[in-house]
Structure formats: C-alpha cells, structure tokens
LODRENLO-515796 format. One line per 5 residues: their letters; for each residue x, y, z of N, C-alpha, C. Coordinates in nm, 4 decimals, m for minus. Layout:
<recs>
a = X Y Z X Y Z X Y Z; ...
</recs>
This chain:
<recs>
xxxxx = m5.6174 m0.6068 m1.4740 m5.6268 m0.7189 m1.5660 m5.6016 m0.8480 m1.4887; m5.6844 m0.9667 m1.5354 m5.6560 m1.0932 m1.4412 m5.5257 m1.1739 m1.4891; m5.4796 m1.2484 m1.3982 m5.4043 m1.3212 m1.4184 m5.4403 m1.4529 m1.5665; m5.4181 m1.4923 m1.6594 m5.4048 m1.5856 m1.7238 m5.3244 m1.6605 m1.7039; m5.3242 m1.8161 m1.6864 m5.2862 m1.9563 m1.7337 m5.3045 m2.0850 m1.7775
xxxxx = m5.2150 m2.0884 m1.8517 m5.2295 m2.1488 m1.9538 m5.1370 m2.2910 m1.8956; m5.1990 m2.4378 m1.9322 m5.1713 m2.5683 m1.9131 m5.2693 m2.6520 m1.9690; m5.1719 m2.7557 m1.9000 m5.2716 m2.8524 m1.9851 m5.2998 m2.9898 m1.8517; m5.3878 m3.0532 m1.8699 m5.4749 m3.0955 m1.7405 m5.3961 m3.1713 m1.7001; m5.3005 m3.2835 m1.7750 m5.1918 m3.3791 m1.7124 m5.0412 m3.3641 m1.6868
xxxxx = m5.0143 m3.2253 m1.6881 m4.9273 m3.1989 m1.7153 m4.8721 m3.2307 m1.5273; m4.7703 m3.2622 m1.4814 m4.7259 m3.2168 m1.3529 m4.6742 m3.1079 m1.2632; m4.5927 m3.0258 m1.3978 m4.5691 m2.9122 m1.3567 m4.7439 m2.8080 m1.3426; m4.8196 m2.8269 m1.4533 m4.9172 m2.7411 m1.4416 m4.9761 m2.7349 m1.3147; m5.0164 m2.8591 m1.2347 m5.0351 m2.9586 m1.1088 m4.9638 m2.8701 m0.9978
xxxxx = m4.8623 m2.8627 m0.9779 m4.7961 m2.7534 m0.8977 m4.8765 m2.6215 m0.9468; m4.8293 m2.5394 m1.0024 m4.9029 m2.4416 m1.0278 m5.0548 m2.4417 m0.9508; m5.1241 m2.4788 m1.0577 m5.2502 m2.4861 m1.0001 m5.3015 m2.5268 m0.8294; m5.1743 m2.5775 m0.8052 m5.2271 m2.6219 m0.6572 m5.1745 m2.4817 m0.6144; m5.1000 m2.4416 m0.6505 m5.0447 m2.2329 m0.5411 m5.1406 m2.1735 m0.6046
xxxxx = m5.2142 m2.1429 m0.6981 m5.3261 m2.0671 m0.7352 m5.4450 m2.0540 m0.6527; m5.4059 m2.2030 m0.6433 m5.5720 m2.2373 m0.5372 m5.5331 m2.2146 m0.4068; m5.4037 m2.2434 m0.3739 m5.3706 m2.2472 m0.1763 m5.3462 m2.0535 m0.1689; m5.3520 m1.9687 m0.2717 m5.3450 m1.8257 m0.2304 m5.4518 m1.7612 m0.2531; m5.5723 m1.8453 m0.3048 m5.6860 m1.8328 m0.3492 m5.6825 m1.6869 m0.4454
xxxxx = m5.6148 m1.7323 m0.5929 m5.6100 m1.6115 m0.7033 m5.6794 m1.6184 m0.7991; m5.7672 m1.5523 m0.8527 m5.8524 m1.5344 m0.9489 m5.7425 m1.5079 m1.0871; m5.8136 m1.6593 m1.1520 m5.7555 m1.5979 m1.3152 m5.8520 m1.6656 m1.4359; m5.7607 m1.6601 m1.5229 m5.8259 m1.7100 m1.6745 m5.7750 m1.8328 m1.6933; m5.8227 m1.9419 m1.7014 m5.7864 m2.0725 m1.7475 m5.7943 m2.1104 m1.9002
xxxxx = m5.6661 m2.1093 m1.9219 m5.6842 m2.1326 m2.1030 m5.6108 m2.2919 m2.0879; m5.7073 m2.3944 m2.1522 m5.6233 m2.5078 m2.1522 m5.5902 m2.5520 m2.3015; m5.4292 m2.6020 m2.3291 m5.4061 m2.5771 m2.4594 m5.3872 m2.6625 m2.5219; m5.3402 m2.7062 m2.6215 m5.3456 m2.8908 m2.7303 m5.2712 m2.9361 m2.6275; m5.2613 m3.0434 m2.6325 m5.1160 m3.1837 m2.5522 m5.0211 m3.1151 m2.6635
xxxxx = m5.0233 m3.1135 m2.7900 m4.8805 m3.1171 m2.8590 m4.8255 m3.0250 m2.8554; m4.6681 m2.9650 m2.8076 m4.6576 m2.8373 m2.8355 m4.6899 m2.7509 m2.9794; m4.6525 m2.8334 m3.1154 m4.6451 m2.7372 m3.1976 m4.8198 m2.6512 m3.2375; m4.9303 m2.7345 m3.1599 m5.0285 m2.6569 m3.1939 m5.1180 m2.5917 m3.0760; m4.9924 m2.5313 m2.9974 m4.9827 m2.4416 m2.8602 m4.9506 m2.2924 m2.9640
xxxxx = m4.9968 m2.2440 m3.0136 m5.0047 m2.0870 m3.0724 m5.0571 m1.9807 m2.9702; m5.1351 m2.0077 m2.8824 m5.1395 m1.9615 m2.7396 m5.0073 m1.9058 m2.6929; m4.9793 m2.0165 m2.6701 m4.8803 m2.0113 m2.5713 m4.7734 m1.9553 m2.6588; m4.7057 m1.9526 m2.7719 m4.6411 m1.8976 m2.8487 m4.6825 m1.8099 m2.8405; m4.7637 m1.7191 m2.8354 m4.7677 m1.5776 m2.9074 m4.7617 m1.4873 m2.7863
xxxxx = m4.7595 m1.5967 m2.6766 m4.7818 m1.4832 m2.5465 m4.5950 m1.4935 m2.4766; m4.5343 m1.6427 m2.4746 m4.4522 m1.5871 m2.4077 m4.2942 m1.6491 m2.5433; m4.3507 m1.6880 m2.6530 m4.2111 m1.6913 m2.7727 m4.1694 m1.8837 m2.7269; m4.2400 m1.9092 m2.6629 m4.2195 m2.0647 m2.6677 m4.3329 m2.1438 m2.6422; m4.3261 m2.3225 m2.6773 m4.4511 m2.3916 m2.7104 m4.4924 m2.4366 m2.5212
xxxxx = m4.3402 m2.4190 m2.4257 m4.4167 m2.5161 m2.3319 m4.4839 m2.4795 m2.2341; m4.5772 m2.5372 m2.1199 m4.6396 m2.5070 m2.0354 m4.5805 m2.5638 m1.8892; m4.6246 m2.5036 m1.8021 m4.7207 m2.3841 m1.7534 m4.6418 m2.2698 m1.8140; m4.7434 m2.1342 m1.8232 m4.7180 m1.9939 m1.8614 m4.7872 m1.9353 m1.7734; m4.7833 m1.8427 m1.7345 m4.8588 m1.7446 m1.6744 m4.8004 m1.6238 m1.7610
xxxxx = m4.9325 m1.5271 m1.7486 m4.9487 m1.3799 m1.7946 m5.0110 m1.3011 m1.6619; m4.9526 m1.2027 m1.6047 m4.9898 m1.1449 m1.5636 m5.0087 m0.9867 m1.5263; m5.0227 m0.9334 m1.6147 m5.0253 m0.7667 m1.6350 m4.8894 m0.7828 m1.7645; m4.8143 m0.7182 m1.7567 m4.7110 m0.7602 m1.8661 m4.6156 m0.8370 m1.8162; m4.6057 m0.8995 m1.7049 m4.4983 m1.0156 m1.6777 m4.5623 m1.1348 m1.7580
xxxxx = m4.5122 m1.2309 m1.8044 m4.4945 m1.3552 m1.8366 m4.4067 m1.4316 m1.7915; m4.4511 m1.5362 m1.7748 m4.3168 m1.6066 m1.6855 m4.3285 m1.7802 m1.7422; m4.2707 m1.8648 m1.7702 m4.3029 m2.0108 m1.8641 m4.1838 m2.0769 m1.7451; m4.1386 m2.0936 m1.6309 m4.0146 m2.1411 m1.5800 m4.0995 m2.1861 m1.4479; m4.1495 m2.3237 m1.3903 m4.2600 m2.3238 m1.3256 m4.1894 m2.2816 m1.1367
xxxxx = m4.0510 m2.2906 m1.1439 m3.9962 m2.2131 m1.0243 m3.9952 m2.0957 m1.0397; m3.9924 m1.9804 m1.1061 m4.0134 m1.8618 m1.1425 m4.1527 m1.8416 m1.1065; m4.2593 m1.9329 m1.1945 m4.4035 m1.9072 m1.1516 m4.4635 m1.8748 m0.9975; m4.3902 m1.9983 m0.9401 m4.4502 m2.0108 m0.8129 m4.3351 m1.8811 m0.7263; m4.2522 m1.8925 m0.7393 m4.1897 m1.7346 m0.6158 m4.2749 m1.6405 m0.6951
xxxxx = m4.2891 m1.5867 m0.8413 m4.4026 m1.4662 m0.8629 m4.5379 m1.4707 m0.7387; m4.6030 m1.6155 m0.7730 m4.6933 m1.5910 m0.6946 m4.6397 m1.5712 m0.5496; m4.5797 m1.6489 m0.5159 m4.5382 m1.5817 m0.3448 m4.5425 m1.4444 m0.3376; m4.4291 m1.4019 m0.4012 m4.3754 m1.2400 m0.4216 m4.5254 m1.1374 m0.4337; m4.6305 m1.2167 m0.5151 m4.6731 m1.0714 m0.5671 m4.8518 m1.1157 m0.4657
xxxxx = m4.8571 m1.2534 m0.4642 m4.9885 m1.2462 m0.3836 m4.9906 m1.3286 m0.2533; m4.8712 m1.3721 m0.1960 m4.8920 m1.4246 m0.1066 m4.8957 m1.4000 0.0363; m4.8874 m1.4018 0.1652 m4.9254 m1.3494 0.3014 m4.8460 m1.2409 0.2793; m4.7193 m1.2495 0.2536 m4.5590 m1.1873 0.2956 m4.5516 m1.1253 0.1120; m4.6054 m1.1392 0.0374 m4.6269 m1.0520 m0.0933 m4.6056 m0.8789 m0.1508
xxxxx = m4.5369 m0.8424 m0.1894 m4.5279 m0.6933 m0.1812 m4.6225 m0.6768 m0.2488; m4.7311 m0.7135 m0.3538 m4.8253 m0.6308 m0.4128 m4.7794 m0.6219 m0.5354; m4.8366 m0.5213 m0.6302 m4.8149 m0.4681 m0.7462 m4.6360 m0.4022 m0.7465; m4.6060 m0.3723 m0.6486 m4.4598 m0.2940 m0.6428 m4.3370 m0.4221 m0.6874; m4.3836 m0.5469 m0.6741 m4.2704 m0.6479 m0.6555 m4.2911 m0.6790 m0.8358
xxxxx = m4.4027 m0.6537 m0.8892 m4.4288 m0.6849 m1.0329 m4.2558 m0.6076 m1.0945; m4.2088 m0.4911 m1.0659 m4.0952 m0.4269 m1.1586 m3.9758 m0.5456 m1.1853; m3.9429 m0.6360 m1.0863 m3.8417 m0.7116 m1.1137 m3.8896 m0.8633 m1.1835; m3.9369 m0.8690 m1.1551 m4.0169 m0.9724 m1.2176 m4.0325 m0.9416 m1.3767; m4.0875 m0.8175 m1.4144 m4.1059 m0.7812 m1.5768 m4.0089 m0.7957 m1.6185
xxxxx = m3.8291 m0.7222 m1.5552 m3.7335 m0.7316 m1.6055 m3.6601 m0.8889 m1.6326; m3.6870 m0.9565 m1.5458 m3.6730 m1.1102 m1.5404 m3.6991 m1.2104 m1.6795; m3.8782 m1.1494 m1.6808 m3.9570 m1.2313 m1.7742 m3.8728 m1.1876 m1.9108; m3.8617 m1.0325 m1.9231 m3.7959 m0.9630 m2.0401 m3.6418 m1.0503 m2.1312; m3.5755 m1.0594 m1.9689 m3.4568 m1.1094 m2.0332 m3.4544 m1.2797 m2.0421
xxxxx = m3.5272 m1.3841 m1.9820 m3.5360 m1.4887 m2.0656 m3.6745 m1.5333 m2.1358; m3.7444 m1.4282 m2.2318 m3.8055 m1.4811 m2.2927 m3.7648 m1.5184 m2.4495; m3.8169 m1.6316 m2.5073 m3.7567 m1.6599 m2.5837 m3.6220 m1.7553 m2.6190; m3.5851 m1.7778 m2.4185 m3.4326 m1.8943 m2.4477 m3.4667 m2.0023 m2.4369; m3.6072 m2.0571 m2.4581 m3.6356 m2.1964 m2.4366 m3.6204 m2.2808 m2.5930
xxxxx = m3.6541 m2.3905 m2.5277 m3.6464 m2.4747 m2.6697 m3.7487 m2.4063 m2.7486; m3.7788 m2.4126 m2.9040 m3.9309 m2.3923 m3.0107 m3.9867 m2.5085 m3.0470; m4.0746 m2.4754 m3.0984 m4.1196 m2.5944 m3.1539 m4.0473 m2.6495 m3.2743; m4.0393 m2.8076 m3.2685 m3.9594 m2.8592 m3.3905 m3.8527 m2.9294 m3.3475; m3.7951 m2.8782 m3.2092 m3.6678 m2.9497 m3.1489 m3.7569 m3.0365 m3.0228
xxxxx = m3.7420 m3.1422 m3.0612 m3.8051 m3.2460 m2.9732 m3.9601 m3.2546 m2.9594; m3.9769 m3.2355 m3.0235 m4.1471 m3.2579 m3.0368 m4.1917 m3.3768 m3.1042; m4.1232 m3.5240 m3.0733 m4.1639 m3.5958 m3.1070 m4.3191 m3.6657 m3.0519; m4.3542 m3.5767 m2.9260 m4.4708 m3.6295 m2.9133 m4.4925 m3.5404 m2.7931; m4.6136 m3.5522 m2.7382 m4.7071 m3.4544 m2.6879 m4.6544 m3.4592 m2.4979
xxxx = m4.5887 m3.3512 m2.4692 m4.5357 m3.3141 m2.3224 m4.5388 m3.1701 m2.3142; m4.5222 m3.1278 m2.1595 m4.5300 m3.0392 m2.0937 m4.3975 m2.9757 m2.1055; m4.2948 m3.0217 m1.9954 m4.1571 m3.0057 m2.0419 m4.1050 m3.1112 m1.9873; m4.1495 m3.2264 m2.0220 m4.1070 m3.3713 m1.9290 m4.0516 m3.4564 m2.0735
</recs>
C-alpha cells in the first residue's frame, strides 16, 4: 500500500515534509485538504485530529512533523531498516493518537499548527 499525505500547500511544516519525500525520492498519495481545520474530515478520520502534515503509511500514522521525518529516515532512507523498523513506529503512532488539540479549541481561523 502507498504512502498517503495529507497537507495543505502553505503550510510550513507540510514544506518540510514534502521536501524529505522528494530528497528520498518516495512514491505516495497527495491528498490536499481545506485551510480550515474543522473541515479537514480527512484528516480526522485517519489520524483522530484536524492538523497537518499526516502521513499514513501501511497502519502507522503519524501527525507530529518530527516524528514524520525520522519515520521517513528510519523506514526509507540510505541507513533505513525497511518494513522491519515499521513495528515501533505503529506502537508510537498507537499511543499518541488522539492527544492533540480537536477541532473547536482554537480554530479561530485557518492554520497548519502555527
């Protein structure tokens, strides 16, 4: 299954991201989602919060854009273990999904997590 992520085009954190996607040259799904969080349902339903960047990748999810980028090191980069480094990572994604802000607390207007 490919990698999915999800951002949004001005975001800065997404900006990082997308620049390690491209410098490890990884094939994924580009879903780009509203500016506002509360009508990010995307992104809610995949990792239990409104903000971006997210990545999906096999059943890891990961929304923490330092988390994002060591996944990608870890799982596709020169020095990368492969599919084997995915086990800690799932357990990771497992135990903070869901501790971020929701929608409704600070959503006075349309951000990334800035």
């Amino acid at each position: 299954m490919a990698l999915t992520f999800y951002h949004i085009g001005w975001c800065p954190e997404c900006a990082v991201v997308r620049e390690k996607l491209k410098e490890l040259n990884i094939s994924f799904e580009n879903v780009v989602v509203p500016d506002t969080r509360m009508f990010r349902k995307q992104v809610f339903e995949v990792s239990g919060q409104y903000y971006v960047p997210v990545i999906k990748d096999d059943d890891v999810v990961l929304s923490e854009t330092r988390d994002i980028l060591a996944y990608l090191d870890d799982r596709y980069g020169k020095d990368g273990k492969g599919l084997e480094s995915s086990g800690k990572w799932l357990e990771k994604a497992t135990k903070s999904k869901g501790s971020q802000t929701l929608q409704g607390e600070g959503d006075d207007h349309p951000s990334c997590r800035i």
